[in-house]
C-alpha positions as CSV (number, residue, x, y, z in Angstrom):
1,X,19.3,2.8,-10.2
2,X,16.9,0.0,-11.6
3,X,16.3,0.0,-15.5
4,X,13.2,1.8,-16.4
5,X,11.4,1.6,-19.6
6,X,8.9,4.2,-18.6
7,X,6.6,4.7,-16.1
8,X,3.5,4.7,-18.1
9,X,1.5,1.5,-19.1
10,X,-0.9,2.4,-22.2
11,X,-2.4,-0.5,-24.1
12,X,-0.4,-3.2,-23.1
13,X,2.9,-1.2,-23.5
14,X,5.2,0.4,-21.4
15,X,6.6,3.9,-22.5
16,X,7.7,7.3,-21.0
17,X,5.5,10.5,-21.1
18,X,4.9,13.0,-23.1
19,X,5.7,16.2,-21.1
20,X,8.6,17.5,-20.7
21,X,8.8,17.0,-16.9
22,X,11.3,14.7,-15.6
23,X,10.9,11.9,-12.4
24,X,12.8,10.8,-9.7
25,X,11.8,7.7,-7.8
26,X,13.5,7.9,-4.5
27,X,13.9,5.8,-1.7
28,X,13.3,8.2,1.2
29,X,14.9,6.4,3.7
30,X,18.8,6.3,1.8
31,X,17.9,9.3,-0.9
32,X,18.6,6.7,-3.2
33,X,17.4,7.1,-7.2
34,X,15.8,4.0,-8.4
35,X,14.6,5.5,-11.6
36,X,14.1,8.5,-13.3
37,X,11.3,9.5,-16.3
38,X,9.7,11.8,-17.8
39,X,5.6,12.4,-16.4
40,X,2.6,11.9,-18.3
41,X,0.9,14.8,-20.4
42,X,-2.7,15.5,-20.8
43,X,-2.1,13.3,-24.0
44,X,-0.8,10.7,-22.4
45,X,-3.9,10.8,-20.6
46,X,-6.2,10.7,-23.6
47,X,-4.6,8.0,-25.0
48,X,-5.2,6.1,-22.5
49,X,-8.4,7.0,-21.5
50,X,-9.5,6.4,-25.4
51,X,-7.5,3.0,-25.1
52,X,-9.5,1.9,-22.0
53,X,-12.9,3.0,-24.0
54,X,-12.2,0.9,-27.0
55,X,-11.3,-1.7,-24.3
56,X,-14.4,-1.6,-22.5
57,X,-16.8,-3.3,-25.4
58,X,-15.1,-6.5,-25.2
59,X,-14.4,-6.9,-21.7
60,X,-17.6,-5.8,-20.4
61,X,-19.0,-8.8,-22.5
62,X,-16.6,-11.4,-21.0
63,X,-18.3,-13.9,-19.1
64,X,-17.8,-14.0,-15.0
65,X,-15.9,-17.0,-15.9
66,X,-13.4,-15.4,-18.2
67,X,-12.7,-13.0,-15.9
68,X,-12.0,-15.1,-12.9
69,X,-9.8,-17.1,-15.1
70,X,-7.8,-14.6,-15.7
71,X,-7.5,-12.7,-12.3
72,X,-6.5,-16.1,-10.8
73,X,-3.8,-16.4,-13.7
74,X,-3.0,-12.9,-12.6
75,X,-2.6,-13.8,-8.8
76,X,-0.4,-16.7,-9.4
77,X,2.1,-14.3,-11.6
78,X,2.5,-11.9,-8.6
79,X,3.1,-14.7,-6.4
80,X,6.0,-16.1,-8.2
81,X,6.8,-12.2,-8.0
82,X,6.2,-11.9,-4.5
83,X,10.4,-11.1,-3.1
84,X,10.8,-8.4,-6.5
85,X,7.6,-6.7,-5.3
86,X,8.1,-6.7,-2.1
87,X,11.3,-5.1,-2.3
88,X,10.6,-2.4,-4.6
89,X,7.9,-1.5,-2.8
90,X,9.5,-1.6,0.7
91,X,12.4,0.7,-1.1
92,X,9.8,3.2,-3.0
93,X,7.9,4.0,0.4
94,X,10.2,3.8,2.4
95,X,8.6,0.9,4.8
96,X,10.4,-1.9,6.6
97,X,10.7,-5.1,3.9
98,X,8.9,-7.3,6.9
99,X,6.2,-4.8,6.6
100,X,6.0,-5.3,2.6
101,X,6.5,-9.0,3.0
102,X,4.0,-9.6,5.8
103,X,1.2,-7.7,5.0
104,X,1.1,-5.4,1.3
105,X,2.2,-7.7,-1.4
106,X,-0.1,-10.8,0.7
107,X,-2.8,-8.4,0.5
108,X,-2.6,-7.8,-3.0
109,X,-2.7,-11.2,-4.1
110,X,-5.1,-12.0,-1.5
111,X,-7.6,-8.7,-3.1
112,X,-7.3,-10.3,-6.5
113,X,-8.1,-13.7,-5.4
114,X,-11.0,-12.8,-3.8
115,X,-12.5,-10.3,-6.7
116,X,-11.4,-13.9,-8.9
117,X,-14.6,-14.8,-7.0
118,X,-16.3,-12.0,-6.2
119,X,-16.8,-11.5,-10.4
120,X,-18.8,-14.5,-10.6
121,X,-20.9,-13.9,-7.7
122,X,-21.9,-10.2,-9.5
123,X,-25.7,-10.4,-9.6
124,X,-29.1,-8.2,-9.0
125,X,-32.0,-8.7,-6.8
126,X,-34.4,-11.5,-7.9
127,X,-37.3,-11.4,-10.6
128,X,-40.6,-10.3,-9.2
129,X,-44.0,-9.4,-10.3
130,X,-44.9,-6.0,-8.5
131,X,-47.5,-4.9,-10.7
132,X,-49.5,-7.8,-11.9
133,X,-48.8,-7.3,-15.7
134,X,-44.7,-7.4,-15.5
135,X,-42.4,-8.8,-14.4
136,X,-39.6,-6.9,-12.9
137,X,-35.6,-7.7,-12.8
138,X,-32.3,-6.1,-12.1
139,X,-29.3,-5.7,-13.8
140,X,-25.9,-5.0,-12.7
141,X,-23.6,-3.5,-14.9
142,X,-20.0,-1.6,-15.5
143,X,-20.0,2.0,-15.7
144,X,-17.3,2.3,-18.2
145,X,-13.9,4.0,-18.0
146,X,-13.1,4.3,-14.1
147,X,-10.0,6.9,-13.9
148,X,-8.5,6.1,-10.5
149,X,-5.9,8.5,-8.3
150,X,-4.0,6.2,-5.8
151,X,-2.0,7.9,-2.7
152,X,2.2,7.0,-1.9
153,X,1.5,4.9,1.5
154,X,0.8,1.7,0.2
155,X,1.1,2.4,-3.4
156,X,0.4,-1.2,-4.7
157,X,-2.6,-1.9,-2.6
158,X,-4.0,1.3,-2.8
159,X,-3.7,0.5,-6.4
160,X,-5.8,-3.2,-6.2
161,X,-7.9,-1.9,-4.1
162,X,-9.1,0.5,-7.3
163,X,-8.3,-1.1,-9.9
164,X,-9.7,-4.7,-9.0
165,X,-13.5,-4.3,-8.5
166,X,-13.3,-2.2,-11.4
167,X,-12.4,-4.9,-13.5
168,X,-13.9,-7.8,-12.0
169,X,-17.3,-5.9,-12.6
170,X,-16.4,-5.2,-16.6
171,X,-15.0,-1.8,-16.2
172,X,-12.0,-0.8,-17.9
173,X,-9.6,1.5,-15.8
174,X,-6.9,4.5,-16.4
175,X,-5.2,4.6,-13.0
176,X,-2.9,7.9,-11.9
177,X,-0.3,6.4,-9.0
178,X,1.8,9.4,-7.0
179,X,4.2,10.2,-9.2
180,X,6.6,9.7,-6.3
181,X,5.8,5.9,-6.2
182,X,4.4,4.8,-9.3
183,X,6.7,1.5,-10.0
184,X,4.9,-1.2,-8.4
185,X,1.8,-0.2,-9.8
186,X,3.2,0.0,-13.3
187,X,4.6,-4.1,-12.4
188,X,1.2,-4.3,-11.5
189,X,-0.7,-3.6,-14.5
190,X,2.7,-5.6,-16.7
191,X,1.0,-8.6,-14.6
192,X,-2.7,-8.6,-15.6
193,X,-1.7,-8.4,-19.7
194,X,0.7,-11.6,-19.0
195,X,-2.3,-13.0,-17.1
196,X,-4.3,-12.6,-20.0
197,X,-6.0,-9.3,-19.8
198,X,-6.4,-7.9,-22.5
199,X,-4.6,-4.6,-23.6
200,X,-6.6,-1.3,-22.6
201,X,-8.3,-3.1,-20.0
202,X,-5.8,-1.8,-17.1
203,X,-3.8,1.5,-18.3
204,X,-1.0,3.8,-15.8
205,X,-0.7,7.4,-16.5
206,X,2.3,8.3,-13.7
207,X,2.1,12.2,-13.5
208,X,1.1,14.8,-11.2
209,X,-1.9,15.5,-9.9
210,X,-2.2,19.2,-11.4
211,X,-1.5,17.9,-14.7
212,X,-2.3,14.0,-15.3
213,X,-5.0,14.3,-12.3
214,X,-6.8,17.5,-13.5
215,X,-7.0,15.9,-17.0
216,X,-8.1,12.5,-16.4
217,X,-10.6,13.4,-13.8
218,X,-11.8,16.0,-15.6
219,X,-11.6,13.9,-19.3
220,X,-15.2,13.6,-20.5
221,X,-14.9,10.0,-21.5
222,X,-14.5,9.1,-17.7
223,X,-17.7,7.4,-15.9
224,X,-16.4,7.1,-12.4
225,X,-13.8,9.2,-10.6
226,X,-12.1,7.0,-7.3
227,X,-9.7,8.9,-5.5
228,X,-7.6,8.4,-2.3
229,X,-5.7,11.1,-0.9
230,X,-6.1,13.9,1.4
231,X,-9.8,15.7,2.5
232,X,-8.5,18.8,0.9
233,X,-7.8,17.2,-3.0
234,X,-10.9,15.2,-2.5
235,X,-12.7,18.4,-2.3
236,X,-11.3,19.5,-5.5
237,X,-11.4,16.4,-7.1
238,X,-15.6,16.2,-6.1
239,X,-16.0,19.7,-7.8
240,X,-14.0,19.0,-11.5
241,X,-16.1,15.6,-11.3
242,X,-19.1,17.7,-10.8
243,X,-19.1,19.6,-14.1
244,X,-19.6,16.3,-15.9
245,X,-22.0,15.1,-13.3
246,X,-19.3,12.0,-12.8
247,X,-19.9,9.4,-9.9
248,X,-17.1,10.0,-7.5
249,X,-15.5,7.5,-4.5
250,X,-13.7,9.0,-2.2
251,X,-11.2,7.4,1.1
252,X,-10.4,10.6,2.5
253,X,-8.3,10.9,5.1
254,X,-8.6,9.9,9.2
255,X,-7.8,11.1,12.6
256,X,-8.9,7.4,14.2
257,X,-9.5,7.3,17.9
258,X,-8.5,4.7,20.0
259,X,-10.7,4.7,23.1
260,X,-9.5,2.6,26.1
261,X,-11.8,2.0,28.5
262,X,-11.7,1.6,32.6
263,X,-12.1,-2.2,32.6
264,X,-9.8,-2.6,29.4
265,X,-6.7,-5.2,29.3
266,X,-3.9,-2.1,30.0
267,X,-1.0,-4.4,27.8
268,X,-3.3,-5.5,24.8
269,X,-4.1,-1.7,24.7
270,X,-0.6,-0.6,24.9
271,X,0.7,-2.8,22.6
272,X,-2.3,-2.3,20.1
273,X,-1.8,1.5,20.4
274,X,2.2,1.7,19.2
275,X,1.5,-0.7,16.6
276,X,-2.0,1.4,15.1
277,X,0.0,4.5,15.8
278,X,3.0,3.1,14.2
279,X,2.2,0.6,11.2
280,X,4.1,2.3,8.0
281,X,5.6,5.3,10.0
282,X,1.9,6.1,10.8
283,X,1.2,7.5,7.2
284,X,-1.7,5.0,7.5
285,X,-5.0,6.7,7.5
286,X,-6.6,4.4,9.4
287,X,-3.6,4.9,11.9
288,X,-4.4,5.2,16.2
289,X,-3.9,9.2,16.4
290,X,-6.1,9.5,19.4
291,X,-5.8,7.7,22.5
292,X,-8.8,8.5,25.0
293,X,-8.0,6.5,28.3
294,X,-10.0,6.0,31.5
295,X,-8.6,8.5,33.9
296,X,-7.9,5.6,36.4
297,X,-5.9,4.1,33.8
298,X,-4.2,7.1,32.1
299,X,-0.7,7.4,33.9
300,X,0.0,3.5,33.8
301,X,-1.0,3.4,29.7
302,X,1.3,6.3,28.9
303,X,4.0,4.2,30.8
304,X,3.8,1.6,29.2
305,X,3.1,3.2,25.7
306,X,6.7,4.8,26.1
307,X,8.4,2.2,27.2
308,X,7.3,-0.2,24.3
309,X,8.3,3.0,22.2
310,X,11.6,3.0,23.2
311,X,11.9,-0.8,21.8
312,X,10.8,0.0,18.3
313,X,13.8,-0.3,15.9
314,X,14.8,2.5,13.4
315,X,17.1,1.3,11.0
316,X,18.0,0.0,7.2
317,X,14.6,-0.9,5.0
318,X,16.1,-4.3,3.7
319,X,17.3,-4.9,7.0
320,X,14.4,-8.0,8.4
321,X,14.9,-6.8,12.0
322,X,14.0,-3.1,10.9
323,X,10.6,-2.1,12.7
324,X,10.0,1.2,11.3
325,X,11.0,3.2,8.4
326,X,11.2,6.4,6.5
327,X,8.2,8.5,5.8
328,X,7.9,9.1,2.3
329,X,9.9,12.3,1.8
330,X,11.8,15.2,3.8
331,X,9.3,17.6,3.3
332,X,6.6,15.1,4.9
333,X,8.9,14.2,7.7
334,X,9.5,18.1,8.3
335,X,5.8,18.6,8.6
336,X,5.6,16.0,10.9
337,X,8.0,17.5,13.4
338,X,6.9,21.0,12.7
339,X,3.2,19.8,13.9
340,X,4.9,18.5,16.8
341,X,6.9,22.1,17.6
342,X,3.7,23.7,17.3
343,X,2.0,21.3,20.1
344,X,5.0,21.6,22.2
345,X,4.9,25.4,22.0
346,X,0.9,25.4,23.0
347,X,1.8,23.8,26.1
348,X,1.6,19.8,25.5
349,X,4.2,17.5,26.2
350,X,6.5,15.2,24.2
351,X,7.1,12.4,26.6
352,X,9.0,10.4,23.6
353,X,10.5,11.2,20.4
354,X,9.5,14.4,19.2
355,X,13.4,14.7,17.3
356,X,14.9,14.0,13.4
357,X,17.0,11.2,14.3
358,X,20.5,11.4,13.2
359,X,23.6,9.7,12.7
360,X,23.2,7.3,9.7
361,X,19.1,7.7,9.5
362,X,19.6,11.5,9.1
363,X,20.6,10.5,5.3
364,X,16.7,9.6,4.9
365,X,13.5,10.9,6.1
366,X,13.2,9.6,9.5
367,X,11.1,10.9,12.4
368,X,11.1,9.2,16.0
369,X,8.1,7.2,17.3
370,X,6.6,10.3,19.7
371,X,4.1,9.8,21.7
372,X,2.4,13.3,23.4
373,X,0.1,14.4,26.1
374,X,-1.5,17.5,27.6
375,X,-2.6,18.7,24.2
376,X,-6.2,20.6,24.2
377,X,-8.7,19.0,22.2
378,X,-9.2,21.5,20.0
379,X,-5.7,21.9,19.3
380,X,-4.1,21.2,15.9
381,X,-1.8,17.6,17.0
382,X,-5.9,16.2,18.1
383,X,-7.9,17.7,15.3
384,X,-6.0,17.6,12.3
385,X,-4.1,14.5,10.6
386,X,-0.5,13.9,11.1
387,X,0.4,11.3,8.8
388,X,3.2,10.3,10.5
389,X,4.5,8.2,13.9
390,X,2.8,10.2,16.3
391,X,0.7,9.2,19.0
392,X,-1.6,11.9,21.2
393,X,-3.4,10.0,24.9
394,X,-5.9,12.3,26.4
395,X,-7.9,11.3,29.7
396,X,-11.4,10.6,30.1
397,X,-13.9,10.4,33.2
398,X,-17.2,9.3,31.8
399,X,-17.9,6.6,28.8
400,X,-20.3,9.2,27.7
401,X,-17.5,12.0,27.5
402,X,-15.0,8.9,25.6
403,X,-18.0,8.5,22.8
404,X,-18.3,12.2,22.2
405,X,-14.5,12.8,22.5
406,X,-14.0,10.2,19.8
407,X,-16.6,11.8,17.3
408,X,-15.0,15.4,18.1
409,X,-13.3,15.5,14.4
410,X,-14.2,16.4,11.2
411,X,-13.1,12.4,10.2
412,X,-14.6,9.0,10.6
413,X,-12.6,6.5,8.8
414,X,-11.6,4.3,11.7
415,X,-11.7,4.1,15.4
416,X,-11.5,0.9,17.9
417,X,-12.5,0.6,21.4
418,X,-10.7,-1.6,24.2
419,X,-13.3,-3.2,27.1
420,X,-13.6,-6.4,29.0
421,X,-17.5,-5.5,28.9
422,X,-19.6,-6.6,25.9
423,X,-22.3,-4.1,26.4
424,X,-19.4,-1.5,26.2
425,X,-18.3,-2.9,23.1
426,X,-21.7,-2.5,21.6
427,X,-22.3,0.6,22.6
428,X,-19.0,1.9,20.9
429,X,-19.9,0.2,18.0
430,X,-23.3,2.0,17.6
431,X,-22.0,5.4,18.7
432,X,-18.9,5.9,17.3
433,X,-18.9,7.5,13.7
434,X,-16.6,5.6,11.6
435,X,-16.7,3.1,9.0
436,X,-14.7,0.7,10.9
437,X,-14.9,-0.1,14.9
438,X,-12.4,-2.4,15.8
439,X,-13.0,-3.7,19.2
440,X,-9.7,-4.9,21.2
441,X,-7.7,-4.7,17.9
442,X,-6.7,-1.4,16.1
443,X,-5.6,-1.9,12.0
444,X,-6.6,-5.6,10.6
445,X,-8.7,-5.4,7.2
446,X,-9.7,-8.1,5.1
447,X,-10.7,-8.7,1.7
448,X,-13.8,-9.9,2.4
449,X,-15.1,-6.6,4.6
450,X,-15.1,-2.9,3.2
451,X,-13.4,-0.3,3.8
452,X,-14.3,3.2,3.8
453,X,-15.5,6.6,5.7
454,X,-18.1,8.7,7.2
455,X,-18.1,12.7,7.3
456,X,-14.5,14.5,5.9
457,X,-13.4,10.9,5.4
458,X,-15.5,10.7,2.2
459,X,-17.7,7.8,0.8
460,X,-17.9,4.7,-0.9
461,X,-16.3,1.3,-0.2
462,X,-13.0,-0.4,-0.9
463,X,-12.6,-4.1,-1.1
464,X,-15.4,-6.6,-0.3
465,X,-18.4,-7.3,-2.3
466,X,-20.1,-3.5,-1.1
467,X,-17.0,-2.0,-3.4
468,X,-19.2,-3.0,-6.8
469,X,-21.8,-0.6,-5.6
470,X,-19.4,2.3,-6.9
471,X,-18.5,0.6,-10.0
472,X,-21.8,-0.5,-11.4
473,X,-25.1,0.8,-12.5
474,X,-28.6,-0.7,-11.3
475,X,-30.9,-1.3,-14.4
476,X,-34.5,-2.2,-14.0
477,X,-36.0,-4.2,-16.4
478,X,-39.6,-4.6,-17.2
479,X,-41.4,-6.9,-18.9
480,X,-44.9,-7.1,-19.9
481,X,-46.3,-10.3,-19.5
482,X,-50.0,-10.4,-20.6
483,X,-49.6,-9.9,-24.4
484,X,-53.0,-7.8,-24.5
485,X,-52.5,-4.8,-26.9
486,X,-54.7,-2.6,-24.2
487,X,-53.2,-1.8,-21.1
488,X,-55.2,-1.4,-17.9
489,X,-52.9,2.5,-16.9
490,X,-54.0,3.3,-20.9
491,X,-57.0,4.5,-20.0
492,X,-55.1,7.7,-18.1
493,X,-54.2,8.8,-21.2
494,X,-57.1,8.0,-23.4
495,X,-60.3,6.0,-23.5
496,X,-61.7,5.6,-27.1
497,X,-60.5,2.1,-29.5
């Protein structure tokens, strides 16, 4: 078990919770303890939301400058921590170290280098005269307190990805990780106050959602709700933010489709398909879900699909040659295969996987990499999300019928579509509902470009320079500029002196 000091991080300190409700991290793929604590209270939560608030004075007056400085400071302190990170957060989800190495903890530090520079690029539209007498200007600025709910399936970039435009714009931030995977983040936040951010300006409340969630979203002092999690919470989460009239962000979650078309390269597809449908155990809501594939093309992708399923290695986290992992807990992994029961019973079928591995993964949460087919498309395994390693391939005939088969869910987080044809591509691009359209790729993100949904999958924008949208407020400013006592729109109003 590691040595845990607490899992909350309120004002610069590191402490336990108030309540009386105990925590066990796990590592879901060995069952493993790594820490245990007791959850955050609602006063937990008020202290830190009122340490943020008297926080937010002095850092919303830092300069760009200071700011950078000390996000770049911050950067370099979770590079030198790069291998600690990366293992703690490859044994609290779950996910293969490669996968922690290779892409979240690069990420991170990648995220807060760019914000370094996206804080001193933070600026409104230029000075105009519109009305002849003024001149008119706007200013950006920080909302104030963000509080900030970040999901289990990539627990420290889900937590950058909140808590880093937040600050770069001069916001202060109380951030709720899961409670199942809260220790990276809580590193996290450690990292910015050695970095020279000051106390208050970054808190961690680690508690449930019912308790610590309910009470910082619905904490009066709170400016901004951000939430990432399921369609379902965000709901709830949209109507307590309501009652205060809060501003609200929202990555719901995704069902992407992954449309392949006749005159498509048939291995880059394959290939792109079990690693979209794969990446993280597929709890990835950006994750392939829905393969739609040229009719003339169907049998030979679902070939190949399975056969570069049956190469993907299950095994031990730490273990570098490890593809894919755990999902985060039994109960996720058991409704994973129970979705998959349930399409099997209405007729589909499980050409791979489909089974609880066992041997030495049944001591963790392991599901096989399954790939389906013959579901309806109104049936549950095509319209609702999975979360988990499971891949669904449904013919087309028509590109008009693959454009309206990929809209045919209530999400639109992500899709991509595969063609040799440019005009194809464009047309995909235009058509398909989603905030992302990868074309020939399925997964890549980058700092620089946002992320974020149409429809169920909620709104707003993660990363890039579109993210300080959310987390500031437009001001105009109006000047007069003639000096003369008498204004021409007076005489609306009155006439006489």
């Amino acid at each position: 078990m590691m040595a845990s000091a607490g899992q909350q991080f309120i004002a610069g300190k590191r402490r336990p919770g108030g309540s009386a409700e105990q925590m066990s991290v796990t590592n879901p793929a060995t069952g493993e303890v790594l820490a245990t604590d007791t959850l955050a209270s609602p006063e937990d939560v008020h202290e830190a939301v009122t340490a943020a608030r008297h926080a937010f004075g002095d850092w919303s007056r830092t300069t760009p400058a200071e700011r950078a400085e000390a996000m770049l400071r911050w950067a370099d302190l979770l590079q030198a921590r790069g291998e600690e990170l990366a293992a703690t957060e490859s044994r609290i989800g779950g996910k293969p170290i490669k996968l922690a190495r290779g892409f979240d903890i690069p990420g991170v530090i990648d995220n807060v280098r760019f914000f370094a520079g996206a804080a001193r690029n933070l600026e409104g539209r230029s000075a105009g005269e519109y009305s002849g007498e003024h001149t008119s200007s706007i200013r950006r600025e920080p909302l104030g307190v963000i509080g900030s709910i970040a999901p289990w399936n990539y627990p420290l970039q889900m937590a950058a990805w909140k808590v880093l435009p937040a600050v770069a714009a001069g916001n202060t931030v109380v951030l709720k990780p899961s409670e199942l995977t809260p220790l990276t983040s809580v590193m996290f936040a450690e990292a910015a106050g050695e970095a020279g951010i000051p106390d208050g300006v970054i808190n961690v409340v680690t508690g449930t959602g019912a308790t610590a969630g309910h009470a910082l979203v619905s904490h009066p002092d709170i400016a901004m709700v951000s939430f990432t999690g399921s369609t379902a919470v965000g709901r709830q989460v949209a109507a307590t933010a309501a009652g205060d009239v809060k501003r609200v962000h929202l990555e719901l979650g995704g069902k992407a489709p992954f449309v392949v078309f006749e005159d498509a390269d048939l291995e880059a597809a394959a290939r792109g398909a079990v690693a979209g449908a794969l990446i993280n155990s597929g709890q990835d809501c950006t994750a392939a879900t829905r393969a739609y594939v040229h009719r003339t093309r169907y049998e030979a992708f679902v070939a190949r699909v399975a056969e570069l399923m049956d190469g993907v290695r299950l095994g031990p986290v730490d273990d570098p040659d490890t593809d894919m992992g755990s999902l985060i807990s039994f109960g996720q992994r058991d409704r994973v295969a129970a979705m998959v029961d349930r399409a099997r019973e209405g007729g589909a079928t499980v050409v791979r996987g489909g089974r609880i591995p066992g041997g030495p993964l049944s001591r963790g949460a392991y599901y096989e990499p399954t790939l389906i087919t013959g579901a309806a498309q109104d049936s549950e395994i095509v319209q609702q999300e999975i979360f988990g390693p499971v891949l669904v391939c449904l013919p087309f005939d028509t590109d008009d019928d693959a454009i309206r088969l990929a809209n045919d869910t209530p999400y639109g987080l992500a899709a991509s579509a595969w063609t040799g044809s440019v005009f194809r591509a464009q047309r995909a691009s235009r058509d398909i509902q989603a905030g992302c359209v990868w074309i020939n790729d399925h997964i890549p993100i980058i700092s620089e470009m946002p992320h974020g949904g149409y429809k169920a999958s909620g709104f707003g924008k993660d990363m890039s320079a579109y993210s300080f949208e959310d987390y500031t407020n437009v001001k105009h400013v109006m000047s007069e500029t003639t000096g003369a006592p008498r204004k021409s729109w007076h005489d609306l109003v009155f006439t006489s002196g």
